[in-house]
C-alpha positions as CSV (number, residue, x, y, z in Angstrom):
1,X,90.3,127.0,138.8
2,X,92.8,127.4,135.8
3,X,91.3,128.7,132.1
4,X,91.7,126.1,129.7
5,X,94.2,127.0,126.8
6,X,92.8,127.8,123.4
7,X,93.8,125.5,120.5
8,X,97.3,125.4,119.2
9,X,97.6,127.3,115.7
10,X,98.6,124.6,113.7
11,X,95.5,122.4,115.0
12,X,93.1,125.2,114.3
13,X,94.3,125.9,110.6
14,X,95.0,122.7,109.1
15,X,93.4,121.4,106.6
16,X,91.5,117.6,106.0
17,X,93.4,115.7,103.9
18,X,91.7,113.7,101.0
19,X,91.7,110.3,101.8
20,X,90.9,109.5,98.0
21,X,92.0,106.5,96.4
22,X,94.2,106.9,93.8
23,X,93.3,107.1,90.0
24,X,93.8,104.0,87.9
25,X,92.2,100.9,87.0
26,X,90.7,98.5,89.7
27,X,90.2,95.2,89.9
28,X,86.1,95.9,89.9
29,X,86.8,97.8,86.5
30,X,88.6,95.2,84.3
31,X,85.8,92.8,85.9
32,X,83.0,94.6,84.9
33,X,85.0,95.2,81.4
34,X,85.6,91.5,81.0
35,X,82.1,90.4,82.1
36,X,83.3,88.3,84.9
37,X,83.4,88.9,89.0
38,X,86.4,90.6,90.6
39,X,87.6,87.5,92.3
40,X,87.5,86.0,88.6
41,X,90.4,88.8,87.7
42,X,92.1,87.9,90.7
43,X,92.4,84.2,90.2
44,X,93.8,85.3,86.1
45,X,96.6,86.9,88.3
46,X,97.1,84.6,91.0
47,X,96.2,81.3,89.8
48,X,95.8,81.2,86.2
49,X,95.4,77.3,86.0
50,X,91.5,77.5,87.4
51,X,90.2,79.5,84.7
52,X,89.0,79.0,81.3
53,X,91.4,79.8,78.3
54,X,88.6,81.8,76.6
55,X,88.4,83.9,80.3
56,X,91.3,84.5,81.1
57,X,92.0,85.8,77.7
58,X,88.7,88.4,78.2
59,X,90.3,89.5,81.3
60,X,93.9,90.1,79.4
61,X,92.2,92.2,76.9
62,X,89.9,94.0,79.7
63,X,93.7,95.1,81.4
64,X,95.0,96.1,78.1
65,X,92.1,98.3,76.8
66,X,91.5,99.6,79.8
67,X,95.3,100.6,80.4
């Protein structure tokens, strides 16, 4: 019956790689800023005719003071 072979050398000594998003702002950041729900942000973006002047100007100022 044949030995199995050990590991390869790379597999043994890498490392995990971070699978961490990122930094910056998020869509669930300038909603909680602005007051409103995350699909409310989205719909500023993509379809700025359904929302409320006075929300879609929250939202604006959320993005901007948030960066």
């Amino acid at each position: 019956m044949p030995t199995p072979k050990p590991p390869s050398p790379i597999i043994a000594t890498s490392t995990k790689r971070s699978r961490a998003a990122p930094k910056g702002i998020r869509i669930t950041d300038v909603a909680a800023s602005a007051g409103v729900s995350p699909i409310t942000v989205s719909r500023v973006f993509n379809a700025p005719q359904t929302v409320a002047p006075d929300t879609l100007l929250r939202v604006r100022q959320a993005v901007q003071a948030l960066g």
